[in-house]
C-alpha positions as CSV (number, residue, x, y, z in Angstrom):
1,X,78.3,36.8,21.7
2,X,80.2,39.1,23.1
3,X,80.1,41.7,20.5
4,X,76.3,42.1,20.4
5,X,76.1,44.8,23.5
6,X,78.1,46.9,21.6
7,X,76.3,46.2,18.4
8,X,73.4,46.4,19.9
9,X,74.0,49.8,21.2
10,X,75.3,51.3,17.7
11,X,71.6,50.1,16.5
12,X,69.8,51.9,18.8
13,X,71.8,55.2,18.8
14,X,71.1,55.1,14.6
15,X,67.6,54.4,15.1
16,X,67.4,57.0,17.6
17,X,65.9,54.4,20.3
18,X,66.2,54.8,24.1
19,X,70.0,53.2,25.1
20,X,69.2,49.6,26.0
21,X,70.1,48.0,29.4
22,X,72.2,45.2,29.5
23,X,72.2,42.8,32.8
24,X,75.6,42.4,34.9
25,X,75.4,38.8,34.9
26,X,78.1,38.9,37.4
27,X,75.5,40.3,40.3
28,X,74.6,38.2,42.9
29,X,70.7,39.1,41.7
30,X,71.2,37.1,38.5
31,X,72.1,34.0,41.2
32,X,69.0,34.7,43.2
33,X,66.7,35.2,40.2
34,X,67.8,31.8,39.4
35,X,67.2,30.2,41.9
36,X,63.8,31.3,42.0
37,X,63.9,29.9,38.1
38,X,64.9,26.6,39.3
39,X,62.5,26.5,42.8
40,X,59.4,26.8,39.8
41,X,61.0,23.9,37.6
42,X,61.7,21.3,40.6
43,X,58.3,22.3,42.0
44,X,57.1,21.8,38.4
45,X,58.8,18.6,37.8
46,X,57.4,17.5,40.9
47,X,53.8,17.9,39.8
48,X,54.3,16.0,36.7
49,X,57.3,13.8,37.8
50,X,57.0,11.0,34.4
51,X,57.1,12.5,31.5
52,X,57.1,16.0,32.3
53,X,55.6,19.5,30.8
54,X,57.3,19.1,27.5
55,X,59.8,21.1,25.5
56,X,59.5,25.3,25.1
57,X,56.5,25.4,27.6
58,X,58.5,26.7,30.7
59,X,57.6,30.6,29.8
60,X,53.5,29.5,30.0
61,X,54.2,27.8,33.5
62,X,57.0,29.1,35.6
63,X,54.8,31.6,37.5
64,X,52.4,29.2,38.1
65,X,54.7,27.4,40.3
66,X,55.7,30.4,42.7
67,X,54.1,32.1,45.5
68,X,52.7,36.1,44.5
69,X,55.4,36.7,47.5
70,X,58.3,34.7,45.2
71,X,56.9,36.4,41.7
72,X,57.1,39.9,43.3
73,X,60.4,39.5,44.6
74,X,61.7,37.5,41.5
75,X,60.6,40.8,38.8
76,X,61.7,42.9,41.7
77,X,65.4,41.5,41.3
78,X,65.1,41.3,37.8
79,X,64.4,44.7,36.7
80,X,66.5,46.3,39.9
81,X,63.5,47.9,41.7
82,X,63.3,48.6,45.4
83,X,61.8,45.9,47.7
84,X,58.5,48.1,48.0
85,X,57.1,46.9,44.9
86,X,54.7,44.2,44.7
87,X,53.5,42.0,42.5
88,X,49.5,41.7,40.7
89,X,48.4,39.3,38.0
90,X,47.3,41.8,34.8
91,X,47.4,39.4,31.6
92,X,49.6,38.8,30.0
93,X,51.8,39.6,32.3
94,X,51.6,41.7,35.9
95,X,51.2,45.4,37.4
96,X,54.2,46.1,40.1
97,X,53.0,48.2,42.7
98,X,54.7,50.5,45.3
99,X,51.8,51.9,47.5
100,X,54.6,54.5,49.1
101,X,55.7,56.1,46.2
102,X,52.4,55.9,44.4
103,X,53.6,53.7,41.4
104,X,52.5,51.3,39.3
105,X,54.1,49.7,36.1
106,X,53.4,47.3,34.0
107,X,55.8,44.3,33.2
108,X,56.1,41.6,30.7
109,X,58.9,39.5,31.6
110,X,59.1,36.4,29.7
111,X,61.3,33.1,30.7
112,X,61.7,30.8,28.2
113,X,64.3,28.1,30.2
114,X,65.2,27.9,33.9
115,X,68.4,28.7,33.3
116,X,69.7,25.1,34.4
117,X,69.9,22.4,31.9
118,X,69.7,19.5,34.2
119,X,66.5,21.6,35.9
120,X,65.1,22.0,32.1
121,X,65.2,18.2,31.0
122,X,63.2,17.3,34.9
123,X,60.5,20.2,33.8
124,X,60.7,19.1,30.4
125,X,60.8,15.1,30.3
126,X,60.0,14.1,33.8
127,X,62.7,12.1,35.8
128,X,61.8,9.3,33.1
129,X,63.5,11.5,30.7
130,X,66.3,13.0,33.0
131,X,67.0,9.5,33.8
132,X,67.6,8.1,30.0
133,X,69.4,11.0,29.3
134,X,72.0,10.4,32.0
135,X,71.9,6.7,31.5
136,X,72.8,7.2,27.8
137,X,76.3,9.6,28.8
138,X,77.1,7.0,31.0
139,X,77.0,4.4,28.2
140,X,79.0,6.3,25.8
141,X,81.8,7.0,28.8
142,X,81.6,3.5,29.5
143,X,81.8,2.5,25.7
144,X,85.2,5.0,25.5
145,X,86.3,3.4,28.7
146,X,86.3,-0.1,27.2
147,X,87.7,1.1,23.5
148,X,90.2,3.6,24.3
149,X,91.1,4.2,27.8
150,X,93.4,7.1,27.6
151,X,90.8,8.8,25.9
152,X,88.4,9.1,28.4
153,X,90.4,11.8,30.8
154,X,90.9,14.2,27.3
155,X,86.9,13.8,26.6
156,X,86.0,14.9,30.2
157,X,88.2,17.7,29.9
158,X,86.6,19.1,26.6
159,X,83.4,18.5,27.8
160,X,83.0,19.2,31.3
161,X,83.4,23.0,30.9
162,X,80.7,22.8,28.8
163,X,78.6,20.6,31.4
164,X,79.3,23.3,34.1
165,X,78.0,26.2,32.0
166,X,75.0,24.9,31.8
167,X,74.2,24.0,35.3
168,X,73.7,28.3,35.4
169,X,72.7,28.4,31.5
170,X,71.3,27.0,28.9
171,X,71.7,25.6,25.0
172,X,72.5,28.6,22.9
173,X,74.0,28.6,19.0
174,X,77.2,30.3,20.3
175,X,78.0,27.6,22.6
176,X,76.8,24.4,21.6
177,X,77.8,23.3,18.4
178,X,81.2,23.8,19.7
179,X,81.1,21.1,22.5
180,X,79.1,18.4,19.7
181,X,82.1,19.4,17.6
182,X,84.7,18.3,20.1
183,X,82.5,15.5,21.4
184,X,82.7,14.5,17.9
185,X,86.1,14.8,17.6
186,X,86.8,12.8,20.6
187,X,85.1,9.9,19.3
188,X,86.1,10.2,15.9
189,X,89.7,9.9,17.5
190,X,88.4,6.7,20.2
191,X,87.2,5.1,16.5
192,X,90.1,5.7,14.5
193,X,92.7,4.6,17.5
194,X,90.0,1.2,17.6
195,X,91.4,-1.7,15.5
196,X,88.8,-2.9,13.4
197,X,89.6,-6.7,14.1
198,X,91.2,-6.5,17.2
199,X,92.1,-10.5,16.7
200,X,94.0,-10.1,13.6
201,X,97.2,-10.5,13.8
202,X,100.0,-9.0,11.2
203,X,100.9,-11.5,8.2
204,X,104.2,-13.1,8.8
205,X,106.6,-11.9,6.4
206,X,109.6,-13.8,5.1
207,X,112.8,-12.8,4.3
């Protein structure tokens, strides 16, 4: 992940393309982008609060769900421009328009997630959804509670870093099959640790 900048870069300058731009997702604008993101998913979720919008259908409706005054200043953070641009619906996507300096550009900017997981499964699958999917961690804590109680403090430590990424982020290759390989790990080791008859007791040996 991070060597594709760089890689990215060296493509471009072969190809002879304009340098690309890459966001400082340090800036306080990426926060407040997001939490436009996640004002359109709540608002959303709200609107269709059972079973939700469904899966990879957040890009078709997030703009839907926010004011012209929110989607002007949410592309206006987004691409960096000065707070005199404004916002008008041009399919697909909008014309940003800055009346003083006699401007007007056309922008295309696609969201695919809301950049909060916990956000992303209300949008998705309703708070019938959200709710199964926390009711169903809770089970397997409370399973590796019951089988293996020291293991229960080394789980949450491999897998709330994870947890916390995403509350800014969302599932991406790099990223995930890494925390499904230590969540598998941890319960491979709760399993193993597990005697399978917990009742049987060692044959008495004579000597």
């Amino acid at each position: 992940m991070l060597g594709l900048p760089p890689l990215i870069t060296a493509l471009n300058q072969a190809l002879h393309l304009p340098a690309p731009q890459f966001k400082d997702y340090r800036s306080t604008q990426t926060l407040q982008t997001r939490l436009y993101l996640w004002q359109a998913a709540w608002r959303a979720a709200q609107a269709r609060p059972l079973l939700g919008w469904g899966d990879e259908t957040f890009s078709s409706e997030v703009y839907n769900h926010l004011s012209p005054q929110e989607i002007s200043a949410l592309l206006v953070l987004e691409l960096g421009l000065d707070k005199g641009y404004h916002a008008e619906p041009a399919w697909p996507g909008f014309y940003l328009i800055n009346p003083i300096k006699k401007d007007r550009q056309f922008v295309h900017v696609i969201y695919v997630h809301p950049h909060n997981v916990w956000m992303d499964e209300l949008y998705a699958h309703g708070f019938v959804g959200a709710f199964l999917g926390l009711l169903t961690g809770i089970v397997y804590l409370r399973k590796v509670w019951q089988q293996e109680s020291s293991a229960l403090l080394p789980l949450l430590v491999a897998v709330l870093p994870y947890l916390v990424f995403l509350t800014a982020w969302f599932y991406v290759v790099t990223v995930t099959p890494l925390f499904f390989l230590l969540l598998g790990t941890a319960l491979a080791d709760v399993t193993r640790s597990r005697p399978e008859h917990p009742d049987e007791r060692p044959p008495l040996q004579m000597t």
